[in-house]
N, C-alpha and C positions, 0 to 999 in steps of 0.2 A: 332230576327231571328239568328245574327252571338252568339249570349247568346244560344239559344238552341243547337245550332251547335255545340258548344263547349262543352255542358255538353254530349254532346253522342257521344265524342269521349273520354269521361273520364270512366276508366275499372267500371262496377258495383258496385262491392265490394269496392271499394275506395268512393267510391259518397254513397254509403248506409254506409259507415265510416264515413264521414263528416257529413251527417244527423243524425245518432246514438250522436253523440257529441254534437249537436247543440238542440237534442232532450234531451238528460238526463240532459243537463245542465239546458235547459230554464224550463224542468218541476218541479224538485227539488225546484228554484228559485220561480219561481211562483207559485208554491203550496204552500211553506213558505209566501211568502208575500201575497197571498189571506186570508189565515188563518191569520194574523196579521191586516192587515191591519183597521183602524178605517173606520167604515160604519154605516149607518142610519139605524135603524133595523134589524131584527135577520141576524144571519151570515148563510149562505148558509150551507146545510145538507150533508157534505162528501159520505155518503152513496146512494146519489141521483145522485150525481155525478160520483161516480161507477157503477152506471146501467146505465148512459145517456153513458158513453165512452162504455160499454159493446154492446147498441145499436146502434154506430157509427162504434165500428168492426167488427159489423156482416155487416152494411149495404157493408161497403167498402169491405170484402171477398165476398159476394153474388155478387159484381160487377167485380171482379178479375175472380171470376167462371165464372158469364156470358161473360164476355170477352175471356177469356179463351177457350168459347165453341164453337166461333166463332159467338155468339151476336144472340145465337137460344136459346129462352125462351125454348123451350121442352126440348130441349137437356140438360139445365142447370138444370131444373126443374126433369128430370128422373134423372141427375146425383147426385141430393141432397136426392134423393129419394130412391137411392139402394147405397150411397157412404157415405151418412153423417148421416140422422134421422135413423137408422138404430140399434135397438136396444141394443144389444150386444159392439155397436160399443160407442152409449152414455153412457153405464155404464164405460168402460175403462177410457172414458175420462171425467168423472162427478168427481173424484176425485181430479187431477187437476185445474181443472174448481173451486169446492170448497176454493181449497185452494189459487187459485190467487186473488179469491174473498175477500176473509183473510187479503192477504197481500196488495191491494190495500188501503184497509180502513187502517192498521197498519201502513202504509208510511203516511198515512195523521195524524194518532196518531202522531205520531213521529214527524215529521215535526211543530205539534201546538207545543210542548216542547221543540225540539231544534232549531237552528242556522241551516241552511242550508248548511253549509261546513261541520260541523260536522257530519250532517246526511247523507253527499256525503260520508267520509271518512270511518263512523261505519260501513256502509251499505254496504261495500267491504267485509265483515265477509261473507256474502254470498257465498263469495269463497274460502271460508275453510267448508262449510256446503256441496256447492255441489260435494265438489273432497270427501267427506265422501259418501255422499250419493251414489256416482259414481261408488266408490269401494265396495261399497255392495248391491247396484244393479244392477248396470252394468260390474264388475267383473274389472273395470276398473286397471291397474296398474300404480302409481304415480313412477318418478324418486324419486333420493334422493333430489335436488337441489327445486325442486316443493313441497315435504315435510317441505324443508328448509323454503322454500317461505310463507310457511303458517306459519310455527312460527314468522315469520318476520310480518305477518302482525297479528297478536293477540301480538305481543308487541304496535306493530303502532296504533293499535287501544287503549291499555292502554295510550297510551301517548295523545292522542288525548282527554281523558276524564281525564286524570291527575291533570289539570286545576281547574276545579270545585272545585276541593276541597282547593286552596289555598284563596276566594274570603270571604268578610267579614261576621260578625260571622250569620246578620239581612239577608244579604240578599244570604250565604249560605244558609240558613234553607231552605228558598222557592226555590233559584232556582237547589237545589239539588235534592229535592223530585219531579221538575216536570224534570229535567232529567232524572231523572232513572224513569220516568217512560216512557219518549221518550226513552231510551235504551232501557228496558224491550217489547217494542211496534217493534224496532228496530231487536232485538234478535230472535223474535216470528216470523216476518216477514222473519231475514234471513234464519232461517230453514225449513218454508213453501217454500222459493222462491229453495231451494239446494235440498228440496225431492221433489217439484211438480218438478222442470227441470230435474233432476237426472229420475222418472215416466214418464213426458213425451216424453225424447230422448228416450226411451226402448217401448214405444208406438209408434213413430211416426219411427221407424228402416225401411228402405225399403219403407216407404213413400214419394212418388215423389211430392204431392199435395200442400203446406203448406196454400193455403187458402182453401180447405175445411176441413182441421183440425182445422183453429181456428174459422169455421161457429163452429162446432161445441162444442169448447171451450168456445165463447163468447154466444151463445145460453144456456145454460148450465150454464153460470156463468153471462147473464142476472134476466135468474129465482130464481138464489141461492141470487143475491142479492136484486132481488125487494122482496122475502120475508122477508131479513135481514131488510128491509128499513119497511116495515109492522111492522115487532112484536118488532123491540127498538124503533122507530122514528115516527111511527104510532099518534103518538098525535100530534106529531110539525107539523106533514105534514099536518093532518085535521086543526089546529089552522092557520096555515099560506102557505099553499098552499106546493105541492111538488117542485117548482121552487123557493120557498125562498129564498133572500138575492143572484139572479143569477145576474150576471153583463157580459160585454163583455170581463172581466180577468178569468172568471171561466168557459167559455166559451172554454177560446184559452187553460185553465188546460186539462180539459174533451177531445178536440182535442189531446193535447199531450199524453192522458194518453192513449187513444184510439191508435193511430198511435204508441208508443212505443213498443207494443208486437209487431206488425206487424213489423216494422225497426227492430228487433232485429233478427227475422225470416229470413228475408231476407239475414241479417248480416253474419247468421250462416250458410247460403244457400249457399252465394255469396263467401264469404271471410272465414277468419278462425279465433282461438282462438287467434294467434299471435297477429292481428290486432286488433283486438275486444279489448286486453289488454290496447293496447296506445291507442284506441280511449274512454276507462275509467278511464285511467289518465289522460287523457286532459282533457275532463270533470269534473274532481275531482280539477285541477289546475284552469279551467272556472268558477268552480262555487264557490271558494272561494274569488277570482279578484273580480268578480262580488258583491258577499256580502260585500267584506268591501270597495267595495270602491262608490257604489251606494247604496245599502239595509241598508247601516250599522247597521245589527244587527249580527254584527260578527267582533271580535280584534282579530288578529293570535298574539297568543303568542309563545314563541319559541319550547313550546313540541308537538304546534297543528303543526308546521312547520317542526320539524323531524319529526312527524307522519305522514303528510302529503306526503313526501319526502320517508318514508320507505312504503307506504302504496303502489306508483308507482314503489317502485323496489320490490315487493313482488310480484306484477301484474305481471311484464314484466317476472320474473324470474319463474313464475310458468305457463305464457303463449306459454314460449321460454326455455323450460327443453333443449334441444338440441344444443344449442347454447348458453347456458347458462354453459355446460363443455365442454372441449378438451376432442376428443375423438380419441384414439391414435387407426388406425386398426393393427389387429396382422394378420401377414402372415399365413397362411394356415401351418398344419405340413407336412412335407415332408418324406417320410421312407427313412433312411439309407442304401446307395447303399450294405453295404455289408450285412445286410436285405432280399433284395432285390436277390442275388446272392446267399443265401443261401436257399430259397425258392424256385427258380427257378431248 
C-alpha cells in the first residue's frame, strides 16, 4: 500500500519516462536474445508475433475506452461505432497501420543480424527521418543547433558500424553480409517509423482520444499482418502450428511490443520531446550494460563508445534546440525624441 501511495504522488509524465526506459530497453534485449537463443525445434514465426501484440493493443485500448466511458458497454459500444469503425476515418489511418506493420517485423530483421546495442544506437537514425518528414508535412521549422544535431548523429552512427570492417578476413566475409543486411532492415524501418509518426501527428491534430486512435491503428495493422503471416509463412504455420517454438520469453517480447506504442502515447501526451530525449539515452546507455555484461554478444570498442556518447548529445541537442543556445533579447526600437517633436 505505502508502494502505491508513493507512485501516485510521482507527476505522470515522469513514471511514464521511467516506464518508456525500462520498456525499450528490455524489448530490444529480449527480442535479441529470443532470436538467438538455442532451442528444441523450430524457432517461433516473428510475424505471428506481430499480430498476437497487435491483438493485445487493441484488447487494452477497448478497456481504456470502456473505462473511460464510465464502465457502460453501450456507451462504449456507440462510441466505437460513430468514433472509430467509421469509414473515412479507417482509410486515413490504414496507411500508418501498414507501415508500423513493416516496421515491427524489420526490428526483428535487424535484430537476428545484429547485436543489440548496436541496433539501440542505428535505430536513433529515426531521428533525422522524422524532423524530414516533419518539415514536409507538417511545415515544421528545425533550429540551426537541431539541424546540427542530426549531422552529429549520421556521424555517430558511421562510427558505430565502423568496426565491422576492421574483424578477420573468414569471419569478415559472413558477418559483414548479415550486417548490412540488419542495417538495410534497420534503414527501411527508420523511414517507415519518421513518415508513419510525421502522418500520424497531422492525423491525430486536435484529437483528445489517444485510445481510440490506436483501436483503430492496431485493428487495421492486426488484419495487415495476419495476412502478411498467410501468403509468406503460410506453409510453416500449417506444418508446425501458428504458436510455434512460443515459450514464456516470447510471451513477455509480444507484451513489450504491445504496450510500447501505447507508453509512447502517453509519453507524448504527458511529457514532452525534452524528456522523451533522456529517457532514449538512458536506454541506449541500459541496453549496451546489459548486453555485454550479461548477453555477451556485444564488445564496445572505442568507435561504438564515441558513437554511443555522440549519439545522446545529438538526442539531447535536438530535443532541447532552446537551451541548447544563448539567446541574447534585443530591446524594442524607441523613436528619437527629436522624431518625435518634429511630427508633432
Amino acid at each position: 500500500m505505502d508502494i502505491w501511495v508513493s507512485l501516485k504522488r510521482i507527476p505522470l509524465k515522469y513514471l511514464s519516462l521511467v516506464v518508456l526506459v525500462f520498456q525499450n530497453t528490455g524489448l530490444v534485449l529480449l527480442m535479441r536474445y529470443s532470436r538467438t537463443v538455442s532451442i528444441d525445434g523450430p524457432r517461433y514465426l516473428t510475424s505471428t508475433a506481430v499480430v498476437l501484440s497487435e491483438v493485445l493493443k487493441f484488447v487494452v485500448c477497448c478497456f481504456m475506452a470502456f473505462y473511460n466511458s464510465n464502465c457502460d458497454v453501450w456507451k462504449t459500444l456507440e462510441l466505437l461505432k460513430t468514433e472509430v469503425f467509421v469509414g473515412f476515418e479507417l482509410v486515413k489511418v490504414s496507411v500508418p497501420a501498414i507501415l508500423y506493420t513493416v516496421q515491427n517485423n524489420l526490428n526483428f530483421v535487424a535484430l537476428s543480424h545484429l547485436d543489440a546495442a548496436t541496433f539501440q544506437v542505428t535505430y536513433q537514425l529515426k531521428i533525422l527521418t522524422t524532423a524530414l518528414f516533419s518539415v514536409s508535412l507538417l511545415d515544421k521549422r528545425l533550429a540551426r543547433i537541431q539541424w546540427v544535431s542530426l549531422v552529429i548523429l549520421m556521424a555517430a552512427v558511421a562510427l558505430v558500424q565502423l568496426p565491422t570492417k576492421m574483424e578477420s578476413a573468414v569471419h569478415h566475409s559472413f558477418s559483414l553480409s548479415s550486417s548490412l543486411i540488419g542495417l538495410l532492415a534497420i534503414l527501411v524501418s527508420c523511414t517507415t517509423s519518421g513518415f508513419s509518426g510525421a502522418y500520424t501527428e497531422r492525423i491525430l491534430k486536435g484529437s483528445s482520444d489517444i485510445w481510440l486512435r490506436n483501436i483503430q491503428l492496431s485493428s487495421l495493422s492486426f488484419v495487415i499482418s495476419l495476412l502478411g503471416v498467410l501468403v509468406t509463412e503460410g506453409k510453416e504455420v500449417r506444418a508446425n502450428g501458428f504458436f510455434q517454438g512460443y515459450s514464456l520469453l516470447v510471451c513477455v517480447v509480444i507484451a513489450l511490443m504491445a504496450f510500447g506504442g501505447l507508453i509512447v502515447s502517453v509519453v507524448m501526451k504527458y511529457a514532452d520531446n525534452i524528456l522523451k530525449g533522456f529517457a532514449t539515452s538512458i536506454s541506449i546507455v541500459f541496453s549496451s550494460l546489459v548486453s555485454y555484461f550479461f548477453i555477451n554478444d556485444f564488445t564496445p570498442t572505442g568507435f561504438f563508445l564515441i558513437g554511443a556518447c555522440l549519439v545522446m548529445v545529438a538526442t539531447i541537442l535536438y530535443a532541447n534546440p532552446k537551451k541548447s543556445v544563448a539567446v541574447i533579447p534585443i530591446p524594442p526600437l524607441q523613436e528619437p525624441d527629436s522624431f518625435k517633436e518634429s511630427s508633432s
